[in-house]
Each structure stands twice: as structure tokens, then as C-alpha cells.
PyMOL Python script that loads the backbone (N, CA, C, O; Angstrom):
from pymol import cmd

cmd.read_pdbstr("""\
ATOM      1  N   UNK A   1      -6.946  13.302  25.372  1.00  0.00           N
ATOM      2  CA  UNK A   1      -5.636  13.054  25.921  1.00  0.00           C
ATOM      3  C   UNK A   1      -4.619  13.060  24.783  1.00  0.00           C
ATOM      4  O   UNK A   1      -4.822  12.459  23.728  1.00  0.00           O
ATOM      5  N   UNK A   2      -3.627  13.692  25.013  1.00  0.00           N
ATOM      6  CA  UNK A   2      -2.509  13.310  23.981  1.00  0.00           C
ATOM      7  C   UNK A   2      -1.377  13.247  24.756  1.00  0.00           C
ATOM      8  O   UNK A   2      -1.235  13.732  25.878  1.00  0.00           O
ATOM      9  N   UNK A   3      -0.341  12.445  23.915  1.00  0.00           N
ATOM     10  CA  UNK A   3       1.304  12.414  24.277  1.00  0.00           C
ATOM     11  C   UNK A   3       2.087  12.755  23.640  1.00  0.00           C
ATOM     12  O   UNK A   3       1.648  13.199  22.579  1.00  0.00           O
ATOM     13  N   UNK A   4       3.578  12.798  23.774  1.00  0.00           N
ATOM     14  CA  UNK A   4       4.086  13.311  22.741  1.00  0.00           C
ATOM     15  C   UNK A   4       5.382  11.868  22.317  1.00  0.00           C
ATOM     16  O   UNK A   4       5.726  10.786  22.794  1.00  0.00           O
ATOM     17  N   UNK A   5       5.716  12.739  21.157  1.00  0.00           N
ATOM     18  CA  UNK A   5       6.829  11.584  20.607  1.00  0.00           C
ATOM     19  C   UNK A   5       8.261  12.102  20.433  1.00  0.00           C
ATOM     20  O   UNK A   5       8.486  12.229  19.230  1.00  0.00           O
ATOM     21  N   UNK A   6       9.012  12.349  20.973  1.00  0.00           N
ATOM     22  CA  UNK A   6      10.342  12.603  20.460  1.00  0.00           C
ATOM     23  C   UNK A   6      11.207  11.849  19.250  1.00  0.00           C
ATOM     24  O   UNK A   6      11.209  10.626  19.109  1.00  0.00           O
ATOM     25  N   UNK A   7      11.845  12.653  18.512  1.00  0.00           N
ATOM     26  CA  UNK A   7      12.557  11.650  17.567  1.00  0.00           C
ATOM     27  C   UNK A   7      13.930  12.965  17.294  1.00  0.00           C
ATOM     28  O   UNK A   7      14.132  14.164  17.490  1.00  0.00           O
ATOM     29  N   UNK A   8      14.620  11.718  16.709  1.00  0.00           N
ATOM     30  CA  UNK A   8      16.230  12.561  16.621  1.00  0.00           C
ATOM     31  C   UNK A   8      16.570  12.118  15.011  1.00  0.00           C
ATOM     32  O   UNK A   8      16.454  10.954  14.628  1.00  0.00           O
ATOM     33  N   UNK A   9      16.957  13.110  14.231  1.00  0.00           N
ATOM     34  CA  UNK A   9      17.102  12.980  12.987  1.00  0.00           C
ATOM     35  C   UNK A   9      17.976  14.525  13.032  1.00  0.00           C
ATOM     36  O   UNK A   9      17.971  15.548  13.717  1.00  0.00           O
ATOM     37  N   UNK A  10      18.895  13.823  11.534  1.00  0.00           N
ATOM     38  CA  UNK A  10      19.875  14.589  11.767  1.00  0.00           C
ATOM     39  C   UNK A  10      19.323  16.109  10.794  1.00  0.00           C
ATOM     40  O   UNK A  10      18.300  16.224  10.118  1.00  0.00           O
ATOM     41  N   UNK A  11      20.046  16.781  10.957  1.00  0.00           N
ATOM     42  CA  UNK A  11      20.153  17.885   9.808  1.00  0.00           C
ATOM     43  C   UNK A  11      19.250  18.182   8.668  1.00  0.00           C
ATOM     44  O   UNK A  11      18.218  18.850   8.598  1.00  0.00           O
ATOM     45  N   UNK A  12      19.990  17.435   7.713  1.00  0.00           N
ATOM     46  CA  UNK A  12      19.637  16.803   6.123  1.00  0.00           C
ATOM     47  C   UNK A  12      17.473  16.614   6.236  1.00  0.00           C
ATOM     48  O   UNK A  12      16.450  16.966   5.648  1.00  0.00           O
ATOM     49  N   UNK A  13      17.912  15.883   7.332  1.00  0.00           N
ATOM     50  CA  UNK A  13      16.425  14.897   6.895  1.00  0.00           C
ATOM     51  C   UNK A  13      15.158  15.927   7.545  1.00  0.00           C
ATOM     52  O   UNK A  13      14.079  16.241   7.042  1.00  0.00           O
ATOM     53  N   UNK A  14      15.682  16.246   8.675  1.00  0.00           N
ATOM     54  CA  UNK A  14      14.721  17.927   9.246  1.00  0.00           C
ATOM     55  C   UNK A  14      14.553  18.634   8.219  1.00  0.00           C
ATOM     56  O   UNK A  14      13.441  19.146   8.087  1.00  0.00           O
ATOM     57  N   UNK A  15      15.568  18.876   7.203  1.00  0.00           N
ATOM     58  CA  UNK A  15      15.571  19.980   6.572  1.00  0.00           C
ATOM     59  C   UNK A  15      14.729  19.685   5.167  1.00  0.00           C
ATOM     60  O   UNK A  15      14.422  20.588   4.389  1.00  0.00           O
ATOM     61  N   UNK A  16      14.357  18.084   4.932  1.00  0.00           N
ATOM     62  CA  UNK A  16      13.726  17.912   3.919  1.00  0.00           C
ATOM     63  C   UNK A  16      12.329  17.792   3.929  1.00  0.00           C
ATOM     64  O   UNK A  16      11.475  17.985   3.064  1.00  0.00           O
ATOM     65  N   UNK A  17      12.269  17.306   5.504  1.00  0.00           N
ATOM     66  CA  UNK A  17      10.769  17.382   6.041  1.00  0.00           C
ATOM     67  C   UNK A  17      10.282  18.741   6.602  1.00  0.00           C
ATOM     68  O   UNK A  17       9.187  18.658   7.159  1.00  0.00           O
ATOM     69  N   UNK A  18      10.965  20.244   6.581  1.00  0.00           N
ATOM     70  CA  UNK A  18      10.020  21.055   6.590  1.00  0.00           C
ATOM     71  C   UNK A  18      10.122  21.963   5.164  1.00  0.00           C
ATOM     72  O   UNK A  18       9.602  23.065   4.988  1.00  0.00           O
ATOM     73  N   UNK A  19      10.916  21.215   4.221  1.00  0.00           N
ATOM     74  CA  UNK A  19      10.816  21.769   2.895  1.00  0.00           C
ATOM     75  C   UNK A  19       9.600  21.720   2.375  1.00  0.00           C
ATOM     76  O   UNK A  19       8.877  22.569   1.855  1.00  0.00           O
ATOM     77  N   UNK A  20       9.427  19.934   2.729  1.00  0.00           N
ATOM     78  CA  UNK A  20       7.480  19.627   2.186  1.00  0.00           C
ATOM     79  C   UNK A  20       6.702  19.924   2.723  1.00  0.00           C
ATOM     80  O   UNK A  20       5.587  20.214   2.290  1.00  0.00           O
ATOM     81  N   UNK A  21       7.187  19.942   4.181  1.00  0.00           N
ATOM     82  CA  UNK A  21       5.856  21.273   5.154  1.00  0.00           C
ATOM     83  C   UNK A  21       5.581  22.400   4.774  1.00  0.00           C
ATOM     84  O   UNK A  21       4.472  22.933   4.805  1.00  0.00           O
ATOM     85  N   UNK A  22       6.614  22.853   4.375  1.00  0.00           N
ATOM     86  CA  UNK A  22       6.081  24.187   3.515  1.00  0.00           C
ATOM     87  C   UNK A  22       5.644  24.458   2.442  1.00  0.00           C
ATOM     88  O   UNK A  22       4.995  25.480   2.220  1.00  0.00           O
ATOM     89  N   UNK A  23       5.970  23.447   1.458  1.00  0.00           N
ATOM     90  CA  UNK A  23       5.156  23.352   0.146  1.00  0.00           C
ATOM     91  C   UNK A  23       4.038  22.861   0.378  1.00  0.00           C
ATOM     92  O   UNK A  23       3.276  23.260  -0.503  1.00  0.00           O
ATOM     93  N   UNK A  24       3.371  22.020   1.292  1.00  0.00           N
ATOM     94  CA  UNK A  24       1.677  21.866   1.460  1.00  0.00           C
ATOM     95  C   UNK A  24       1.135  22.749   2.378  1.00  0.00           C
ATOM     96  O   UNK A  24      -0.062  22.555   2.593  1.00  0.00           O
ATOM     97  N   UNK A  25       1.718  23.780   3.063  1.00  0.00           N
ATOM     98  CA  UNK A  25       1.283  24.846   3.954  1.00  0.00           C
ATOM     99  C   UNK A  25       0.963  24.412   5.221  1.00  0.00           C
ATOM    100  O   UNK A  25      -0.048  24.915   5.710  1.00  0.00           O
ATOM    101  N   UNK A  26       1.649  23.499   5.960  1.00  0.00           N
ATOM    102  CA  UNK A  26       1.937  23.278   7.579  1.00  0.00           C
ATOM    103  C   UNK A  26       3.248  23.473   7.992  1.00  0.00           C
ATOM    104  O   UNK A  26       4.074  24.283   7.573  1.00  0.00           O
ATOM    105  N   UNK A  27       3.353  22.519   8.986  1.00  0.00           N
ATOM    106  CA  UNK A  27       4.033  22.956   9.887  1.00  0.00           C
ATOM    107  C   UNK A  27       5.014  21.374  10.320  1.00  0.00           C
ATOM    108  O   UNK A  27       4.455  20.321  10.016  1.00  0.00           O
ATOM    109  N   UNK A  28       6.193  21.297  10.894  1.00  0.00           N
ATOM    110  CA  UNK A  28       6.555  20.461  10.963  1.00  0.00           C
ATOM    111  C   UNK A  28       6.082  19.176  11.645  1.00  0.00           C
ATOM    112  O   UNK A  28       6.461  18.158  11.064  1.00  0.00           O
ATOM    113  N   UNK A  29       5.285  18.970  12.827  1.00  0.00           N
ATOM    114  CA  UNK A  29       4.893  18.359  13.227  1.00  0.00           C
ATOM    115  C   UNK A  29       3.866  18.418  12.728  1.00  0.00           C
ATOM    116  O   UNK A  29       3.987  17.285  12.263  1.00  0.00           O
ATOM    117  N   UNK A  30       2.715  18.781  12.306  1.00  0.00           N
ATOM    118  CA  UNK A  30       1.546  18.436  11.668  1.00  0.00           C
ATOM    119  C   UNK A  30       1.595  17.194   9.932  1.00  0.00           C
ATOM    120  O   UNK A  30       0.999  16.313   9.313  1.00  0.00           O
ATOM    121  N   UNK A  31       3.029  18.247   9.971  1.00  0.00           N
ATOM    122  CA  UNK A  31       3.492  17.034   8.392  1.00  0.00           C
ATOM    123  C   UNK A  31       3.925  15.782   9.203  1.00  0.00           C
ATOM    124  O   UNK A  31       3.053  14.990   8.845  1.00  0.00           O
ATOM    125  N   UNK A  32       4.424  15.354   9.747  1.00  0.00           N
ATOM    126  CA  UNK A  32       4.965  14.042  10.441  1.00  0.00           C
ATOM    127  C   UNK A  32       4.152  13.433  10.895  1.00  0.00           C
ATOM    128  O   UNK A  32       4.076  12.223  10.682  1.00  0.00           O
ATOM    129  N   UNK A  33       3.184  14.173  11.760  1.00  0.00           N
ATOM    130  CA  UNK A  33       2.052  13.150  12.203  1.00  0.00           C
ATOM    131  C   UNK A  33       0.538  13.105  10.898  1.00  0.00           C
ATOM    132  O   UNK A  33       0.287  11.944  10.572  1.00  0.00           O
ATOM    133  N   UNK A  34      -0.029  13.761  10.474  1.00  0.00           N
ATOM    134  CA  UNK A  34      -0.722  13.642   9.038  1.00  0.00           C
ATOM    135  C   UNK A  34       0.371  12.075   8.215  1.00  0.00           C
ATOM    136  O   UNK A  34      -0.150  10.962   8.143  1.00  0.00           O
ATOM    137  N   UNK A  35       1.501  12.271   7.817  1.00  0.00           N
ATOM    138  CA  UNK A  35       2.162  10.945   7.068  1.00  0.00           C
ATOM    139  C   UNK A  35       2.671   9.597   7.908  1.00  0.00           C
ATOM    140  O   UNK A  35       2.865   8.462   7.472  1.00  0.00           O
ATOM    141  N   UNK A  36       2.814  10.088   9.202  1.00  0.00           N
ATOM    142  CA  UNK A  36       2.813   8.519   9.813  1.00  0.00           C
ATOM    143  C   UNK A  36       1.500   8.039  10.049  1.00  0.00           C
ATOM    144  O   UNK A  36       1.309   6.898  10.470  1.00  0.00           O
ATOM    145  N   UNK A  37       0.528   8.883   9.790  1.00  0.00           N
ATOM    146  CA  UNK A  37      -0.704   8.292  10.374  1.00  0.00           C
ATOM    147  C   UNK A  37      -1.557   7.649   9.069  1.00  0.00           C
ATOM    148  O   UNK A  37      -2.332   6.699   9.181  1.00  0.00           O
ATOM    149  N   UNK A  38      -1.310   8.239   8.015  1.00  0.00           N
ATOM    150  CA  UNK A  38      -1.269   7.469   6.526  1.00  0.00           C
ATOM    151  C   UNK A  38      -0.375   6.302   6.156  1.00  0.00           C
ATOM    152  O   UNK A  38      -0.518   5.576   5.172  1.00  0.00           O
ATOM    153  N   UNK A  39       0.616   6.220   7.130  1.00  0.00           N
ATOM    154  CA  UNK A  39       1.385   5.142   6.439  1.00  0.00           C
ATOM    155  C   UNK A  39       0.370   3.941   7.745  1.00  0.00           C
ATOM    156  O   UNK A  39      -0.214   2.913   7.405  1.00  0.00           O
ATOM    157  N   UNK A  40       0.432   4.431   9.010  1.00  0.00           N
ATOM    158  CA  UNK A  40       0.173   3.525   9.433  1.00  0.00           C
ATOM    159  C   UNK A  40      -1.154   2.562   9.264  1.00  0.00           C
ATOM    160  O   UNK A  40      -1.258   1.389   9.623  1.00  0.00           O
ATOM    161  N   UNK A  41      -2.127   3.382   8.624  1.00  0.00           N
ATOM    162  CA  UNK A  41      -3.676   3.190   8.114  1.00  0.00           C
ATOM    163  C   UNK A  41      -2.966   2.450   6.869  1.00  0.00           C
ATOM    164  O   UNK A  41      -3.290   1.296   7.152  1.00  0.00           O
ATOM    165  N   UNK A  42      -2.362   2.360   5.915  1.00  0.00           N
ATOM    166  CA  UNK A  42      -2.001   1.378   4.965  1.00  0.00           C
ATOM    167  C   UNK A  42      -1.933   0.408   5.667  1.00  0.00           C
ATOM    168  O   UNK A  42      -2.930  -0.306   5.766  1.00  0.00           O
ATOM    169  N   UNK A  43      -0.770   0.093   6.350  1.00  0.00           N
ATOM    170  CA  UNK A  43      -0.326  -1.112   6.575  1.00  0.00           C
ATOM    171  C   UNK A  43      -1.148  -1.605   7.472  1.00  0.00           C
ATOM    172  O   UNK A  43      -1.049  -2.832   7.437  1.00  0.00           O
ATOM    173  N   UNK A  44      -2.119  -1.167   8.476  1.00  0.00           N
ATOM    174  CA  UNK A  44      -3.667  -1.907   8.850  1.00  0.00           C
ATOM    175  C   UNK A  44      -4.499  -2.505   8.086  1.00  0.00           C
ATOM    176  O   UNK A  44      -5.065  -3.580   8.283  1.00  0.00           O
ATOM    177  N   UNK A  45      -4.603  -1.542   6.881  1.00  0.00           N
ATOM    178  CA  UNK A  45      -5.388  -1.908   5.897  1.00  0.00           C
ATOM    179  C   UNK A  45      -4.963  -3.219   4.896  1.00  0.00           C
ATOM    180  O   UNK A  45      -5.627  -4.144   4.429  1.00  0.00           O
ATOM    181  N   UNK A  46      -4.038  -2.973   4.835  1.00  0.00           N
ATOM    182  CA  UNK A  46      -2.906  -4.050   4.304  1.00  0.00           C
ATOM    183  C   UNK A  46      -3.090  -5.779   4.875  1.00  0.00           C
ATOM    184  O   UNK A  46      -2.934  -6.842   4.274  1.00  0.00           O
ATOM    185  N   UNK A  47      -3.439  -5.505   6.126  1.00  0.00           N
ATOM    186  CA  UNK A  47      -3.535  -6.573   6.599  1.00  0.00           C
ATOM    187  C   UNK A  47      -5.095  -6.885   7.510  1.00  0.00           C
ATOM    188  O   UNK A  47      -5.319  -7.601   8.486  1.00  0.00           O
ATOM    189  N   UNK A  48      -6.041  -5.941   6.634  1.00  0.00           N
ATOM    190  CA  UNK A  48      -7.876  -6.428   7.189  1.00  0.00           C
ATOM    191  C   UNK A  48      -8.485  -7.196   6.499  1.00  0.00           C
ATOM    192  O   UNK A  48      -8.666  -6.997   5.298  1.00  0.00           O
ATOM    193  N   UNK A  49      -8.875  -8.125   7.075  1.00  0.00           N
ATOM    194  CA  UNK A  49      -9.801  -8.933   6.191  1.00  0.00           C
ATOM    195  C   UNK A  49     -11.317  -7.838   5.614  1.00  0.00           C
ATOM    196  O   UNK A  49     -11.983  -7.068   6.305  1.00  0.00           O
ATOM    197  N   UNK A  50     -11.435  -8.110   4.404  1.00  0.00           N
ATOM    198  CA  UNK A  50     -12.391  -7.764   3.810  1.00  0.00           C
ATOM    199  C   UNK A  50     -13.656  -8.717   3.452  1.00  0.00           C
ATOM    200  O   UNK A  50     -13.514  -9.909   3.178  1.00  0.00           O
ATOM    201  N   UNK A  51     -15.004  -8.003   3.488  1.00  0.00           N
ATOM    202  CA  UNK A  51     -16.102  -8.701   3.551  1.00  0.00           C
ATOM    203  C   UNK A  51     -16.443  -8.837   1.940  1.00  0.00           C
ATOM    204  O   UNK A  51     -15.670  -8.252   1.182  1.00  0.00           O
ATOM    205  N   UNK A  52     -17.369  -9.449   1.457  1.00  0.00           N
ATOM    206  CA  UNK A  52     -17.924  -9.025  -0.076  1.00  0.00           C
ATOM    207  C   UNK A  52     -19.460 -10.118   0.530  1.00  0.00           C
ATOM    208  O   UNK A  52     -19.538 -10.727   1.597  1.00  0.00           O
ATOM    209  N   UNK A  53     -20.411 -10.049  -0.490  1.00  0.00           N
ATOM    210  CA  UNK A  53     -21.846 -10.540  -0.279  1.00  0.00           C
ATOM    211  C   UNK A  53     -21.389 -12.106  -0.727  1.00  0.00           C
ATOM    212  O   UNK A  53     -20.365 -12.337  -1.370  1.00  0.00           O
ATOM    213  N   UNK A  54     -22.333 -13.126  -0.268  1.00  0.00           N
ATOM    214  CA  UNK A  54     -22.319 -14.103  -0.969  1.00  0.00           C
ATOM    215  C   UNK A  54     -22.303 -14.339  -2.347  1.00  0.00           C
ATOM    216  O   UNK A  54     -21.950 -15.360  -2.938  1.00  0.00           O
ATOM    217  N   UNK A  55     -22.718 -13.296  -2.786  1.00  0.00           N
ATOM    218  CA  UNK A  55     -23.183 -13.766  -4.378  1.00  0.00           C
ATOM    219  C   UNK A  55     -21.588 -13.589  -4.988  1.00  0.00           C
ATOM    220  O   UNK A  55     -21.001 -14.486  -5.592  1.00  0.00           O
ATOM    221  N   UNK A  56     -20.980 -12.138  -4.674  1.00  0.00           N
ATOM    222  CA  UNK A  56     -19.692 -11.996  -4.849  1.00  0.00           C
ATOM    223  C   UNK A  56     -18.637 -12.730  -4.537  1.00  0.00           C
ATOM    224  O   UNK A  56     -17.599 -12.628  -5.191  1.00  0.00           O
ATOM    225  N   UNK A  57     -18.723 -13.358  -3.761  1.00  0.00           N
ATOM    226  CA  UNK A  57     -17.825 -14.543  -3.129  1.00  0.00           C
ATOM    227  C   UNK A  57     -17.951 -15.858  -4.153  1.00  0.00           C
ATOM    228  O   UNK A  57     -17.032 -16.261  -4.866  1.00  0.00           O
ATOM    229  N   UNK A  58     -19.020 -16.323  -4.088  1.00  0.00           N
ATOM    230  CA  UNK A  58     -19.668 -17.249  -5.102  1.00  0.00           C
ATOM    231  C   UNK A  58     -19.099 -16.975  -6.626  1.00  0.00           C
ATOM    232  O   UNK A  58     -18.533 -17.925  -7.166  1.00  0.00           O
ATOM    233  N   UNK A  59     -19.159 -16.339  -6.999  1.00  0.00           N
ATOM    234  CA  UNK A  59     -18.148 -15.490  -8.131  1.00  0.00           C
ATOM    235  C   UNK A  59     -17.357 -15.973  -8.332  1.00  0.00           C
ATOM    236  O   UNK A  59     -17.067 -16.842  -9.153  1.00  0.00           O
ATOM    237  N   UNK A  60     -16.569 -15.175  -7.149  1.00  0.00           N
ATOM    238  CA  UNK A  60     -14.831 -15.487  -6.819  1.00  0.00           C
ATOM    239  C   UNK A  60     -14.670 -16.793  -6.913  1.00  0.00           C
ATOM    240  O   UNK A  60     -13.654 -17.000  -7.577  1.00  0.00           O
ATOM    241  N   UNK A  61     -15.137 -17.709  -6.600  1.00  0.00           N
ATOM    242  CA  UNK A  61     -14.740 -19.121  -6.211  1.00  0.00           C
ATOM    243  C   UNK A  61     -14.931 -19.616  -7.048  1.00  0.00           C
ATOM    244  O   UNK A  61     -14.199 -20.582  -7.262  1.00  0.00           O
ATOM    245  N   UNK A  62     -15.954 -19.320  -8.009  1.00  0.00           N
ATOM    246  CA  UNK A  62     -16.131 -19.607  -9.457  1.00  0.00           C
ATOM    247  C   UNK A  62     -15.072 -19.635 -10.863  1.00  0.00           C
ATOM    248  O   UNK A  62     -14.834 -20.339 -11.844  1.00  0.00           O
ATOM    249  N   UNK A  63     -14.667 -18.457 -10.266  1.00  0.00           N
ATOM    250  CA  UNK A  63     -13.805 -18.165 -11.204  1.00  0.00           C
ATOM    251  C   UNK A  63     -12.506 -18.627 -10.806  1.00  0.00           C
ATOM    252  O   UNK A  63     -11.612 -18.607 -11.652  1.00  0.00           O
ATOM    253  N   UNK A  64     -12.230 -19.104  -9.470  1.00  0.00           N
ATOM    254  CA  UNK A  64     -10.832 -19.724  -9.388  1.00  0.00           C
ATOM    255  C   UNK A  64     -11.232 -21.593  -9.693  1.00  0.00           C
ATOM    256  O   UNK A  64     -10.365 -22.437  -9.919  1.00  0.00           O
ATOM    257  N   UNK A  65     -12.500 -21.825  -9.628  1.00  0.00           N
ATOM    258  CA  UNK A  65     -12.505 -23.509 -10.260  1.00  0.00           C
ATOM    259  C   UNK A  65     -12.698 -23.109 -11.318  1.00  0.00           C
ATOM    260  O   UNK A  65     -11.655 -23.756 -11.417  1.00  0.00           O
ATOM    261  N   UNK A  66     -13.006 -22.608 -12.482  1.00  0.00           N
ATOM    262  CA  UNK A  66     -13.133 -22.495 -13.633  1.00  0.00           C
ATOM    263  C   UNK A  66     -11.697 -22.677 -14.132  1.00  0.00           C
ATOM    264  O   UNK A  66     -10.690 -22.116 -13.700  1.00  0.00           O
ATOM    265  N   UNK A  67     -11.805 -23.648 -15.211  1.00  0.00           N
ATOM    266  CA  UNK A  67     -10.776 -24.084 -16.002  1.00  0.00           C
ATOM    267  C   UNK A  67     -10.194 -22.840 -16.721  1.00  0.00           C
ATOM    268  O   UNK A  67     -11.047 -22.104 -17.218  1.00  0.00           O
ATOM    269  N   UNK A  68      -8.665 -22.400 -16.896  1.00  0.00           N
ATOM    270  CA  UNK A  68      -8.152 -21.239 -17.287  1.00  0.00           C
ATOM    271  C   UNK A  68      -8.636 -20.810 -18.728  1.00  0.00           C
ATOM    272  O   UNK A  68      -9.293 -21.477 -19.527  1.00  0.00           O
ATOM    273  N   UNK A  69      -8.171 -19.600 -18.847  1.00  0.00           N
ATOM    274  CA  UNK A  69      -8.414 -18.935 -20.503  1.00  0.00           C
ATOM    275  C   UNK A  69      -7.302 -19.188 -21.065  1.00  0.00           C
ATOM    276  O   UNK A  69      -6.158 -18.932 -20.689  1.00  0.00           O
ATOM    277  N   UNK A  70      -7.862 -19.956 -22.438  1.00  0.00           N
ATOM    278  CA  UNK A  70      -6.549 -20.506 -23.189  1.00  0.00           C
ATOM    279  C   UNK A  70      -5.469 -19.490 -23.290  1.00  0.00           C
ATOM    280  O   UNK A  70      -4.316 -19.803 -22.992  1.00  0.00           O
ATOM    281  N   UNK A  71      -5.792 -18.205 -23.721  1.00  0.00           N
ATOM    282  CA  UNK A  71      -4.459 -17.216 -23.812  1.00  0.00           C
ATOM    283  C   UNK A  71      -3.642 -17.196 -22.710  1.00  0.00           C
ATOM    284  O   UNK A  71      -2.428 -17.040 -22.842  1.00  0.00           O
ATOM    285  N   UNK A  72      -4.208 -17.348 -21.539  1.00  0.00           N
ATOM    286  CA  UNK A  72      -3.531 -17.436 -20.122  1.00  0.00           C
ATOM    287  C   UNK A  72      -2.900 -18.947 -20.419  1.00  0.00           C
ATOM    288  O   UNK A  72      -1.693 -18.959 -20.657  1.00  0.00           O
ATOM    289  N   UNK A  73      -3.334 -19.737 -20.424  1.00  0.00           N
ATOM    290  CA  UNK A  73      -2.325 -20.987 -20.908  1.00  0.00           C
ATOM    291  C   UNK A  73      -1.111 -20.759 -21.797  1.00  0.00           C
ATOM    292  O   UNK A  73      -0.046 -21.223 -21.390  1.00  0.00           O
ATOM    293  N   UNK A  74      -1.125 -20.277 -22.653  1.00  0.00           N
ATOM    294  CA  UNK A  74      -0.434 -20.076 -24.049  1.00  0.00           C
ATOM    295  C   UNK A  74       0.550 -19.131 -23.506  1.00  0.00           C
ATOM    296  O   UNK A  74       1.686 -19.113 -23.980  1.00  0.00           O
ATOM    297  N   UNK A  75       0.261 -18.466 -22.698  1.00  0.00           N
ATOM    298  CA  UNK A  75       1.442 -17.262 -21.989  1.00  0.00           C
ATOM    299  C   UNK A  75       1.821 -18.316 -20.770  1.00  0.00           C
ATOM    300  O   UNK A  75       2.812 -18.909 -21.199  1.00  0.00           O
ATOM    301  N   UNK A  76       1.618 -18.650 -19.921  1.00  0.00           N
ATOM    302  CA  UNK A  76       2.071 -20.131 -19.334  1.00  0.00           C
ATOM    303  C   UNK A  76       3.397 -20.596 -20.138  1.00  0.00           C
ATOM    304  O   UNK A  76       4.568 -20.232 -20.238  1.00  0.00           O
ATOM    305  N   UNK A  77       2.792 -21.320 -20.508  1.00  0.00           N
ATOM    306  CA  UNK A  77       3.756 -22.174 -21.413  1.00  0.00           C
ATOM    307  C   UNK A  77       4.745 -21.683 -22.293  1.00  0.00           C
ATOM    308  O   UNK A  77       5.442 -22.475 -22.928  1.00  0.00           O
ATOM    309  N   UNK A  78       4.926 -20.060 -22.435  1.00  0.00           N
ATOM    310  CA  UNK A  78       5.825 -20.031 -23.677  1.00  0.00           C
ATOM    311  C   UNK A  78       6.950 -19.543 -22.847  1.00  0.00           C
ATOM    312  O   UNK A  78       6.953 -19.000 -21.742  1.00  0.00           O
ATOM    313  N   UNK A  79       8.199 -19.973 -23.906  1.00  0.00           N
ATOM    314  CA  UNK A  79       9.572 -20.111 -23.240  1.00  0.00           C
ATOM    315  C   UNK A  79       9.984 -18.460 -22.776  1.00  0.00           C
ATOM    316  O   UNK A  79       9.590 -17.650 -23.615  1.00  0.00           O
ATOM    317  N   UNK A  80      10.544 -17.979 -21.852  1.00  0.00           N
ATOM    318  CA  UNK A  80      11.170 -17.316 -21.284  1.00  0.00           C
ATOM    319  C   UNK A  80      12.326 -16.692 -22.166  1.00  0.00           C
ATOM    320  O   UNK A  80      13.332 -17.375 -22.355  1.00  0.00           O
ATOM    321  N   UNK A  81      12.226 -15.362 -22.741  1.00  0.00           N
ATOM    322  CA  UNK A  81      13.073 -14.826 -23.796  1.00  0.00           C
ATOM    323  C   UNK A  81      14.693 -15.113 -22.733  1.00  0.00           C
ATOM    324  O   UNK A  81      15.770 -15.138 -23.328  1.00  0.00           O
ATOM    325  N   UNK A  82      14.657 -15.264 -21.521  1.00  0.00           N
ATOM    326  CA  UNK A  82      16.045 -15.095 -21.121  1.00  0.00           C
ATOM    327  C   UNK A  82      16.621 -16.208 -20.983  1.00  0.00           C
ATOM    328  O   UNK A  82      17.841 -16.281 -20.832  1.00  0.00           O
ATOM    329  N   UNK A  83      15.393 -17.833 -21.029  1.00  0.00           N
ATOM    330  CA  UNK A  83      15.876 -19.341 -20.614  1.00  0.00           C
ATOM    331  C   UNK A  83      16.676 -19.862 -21.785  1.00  0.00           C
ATOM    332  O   UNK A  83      17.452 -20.808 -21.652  1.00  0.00           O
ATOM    333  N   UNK A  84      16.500 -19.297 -22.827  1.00  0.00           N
ATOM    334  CA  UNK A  84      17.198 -19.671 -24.306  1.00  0.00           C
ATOM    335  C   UNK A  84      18.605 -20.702 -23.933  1.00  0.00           C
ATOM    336  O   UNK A  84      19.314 -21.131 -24.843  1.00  0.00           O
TER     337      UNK A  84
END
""", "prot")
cmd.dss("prot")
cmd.show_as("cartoon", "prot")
cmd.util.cbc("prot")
cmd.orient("prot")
């Protein structure tokens, strides 16, 4: 099954989106739907929880109770070249 999508854009912006259609060798609608369908898989992805093994997790949690690395302290604490 498919549907379709209408959209209204002026001039300028048609004319920039089949500039890059033609420099990757499609077609206008194939470029529009190929990049909304990449943007929209980011921003899913953006917001999936991800799995890792116990042992990896165990890790993680490790390393956020573990007391910091002094250099990470020392950059902490030093004054802000702009707070002068």
C-alpha cells in the first residue's frame, strides 16, 4: 500500500532539492523521501533505549561510582579564562 504526500515549497528550495537529485543520480521525489526517511530513523534512534550485557552495564556503573581522575578534577576546578 502506499500514499502520497503533497508539499508546497517555493521556487528557490525545489530548485535546490533537484540540484542534489541530480548530483546523486535520482529523481526528485526519491531524494525527499530516501532524506526524510533518514532523518526520521535518527530521531527514533535518538530516542531508543539501548541494551548492553550485564557485565557491560556492571562496567558502566562502575565507572560512574568510581571516584574521578585527578586530571578531570584539576580541569574542574581551574578558573575560567573568561571569569577573570
Amino acid at each position: 500500500m502506499s500514499a502520497s504526500i503533497s508539499l508546497r515549497i517555493d521556487d528557490s528550495k525545489r530548485s535546490l532539492i533537484d540540484r542534489a537529485a541530480a548530483i546523486v543520480g535520482t529523481n526528485r521525489t526519491a531524494f525527499i523521501l530516501n532524506n526524510a526517511m533518514k532523518a526520521a530513523q535518527d530521531v527514533i534512534l535518538d530516542q531508543t533505549l539501548f541494551q548492553v550485557s550485564d557485565e557491560k552495564w556492571n562496567d558502566f556503573v562502575a565507572a560512574l561510582d568510581a571516584p574521578p581522575d585527578q586530571n578531570f578534577v584539576k580541569f574542574m576546578n581551574k578558573q575560567d579564562p573568561w571569569g577573570k
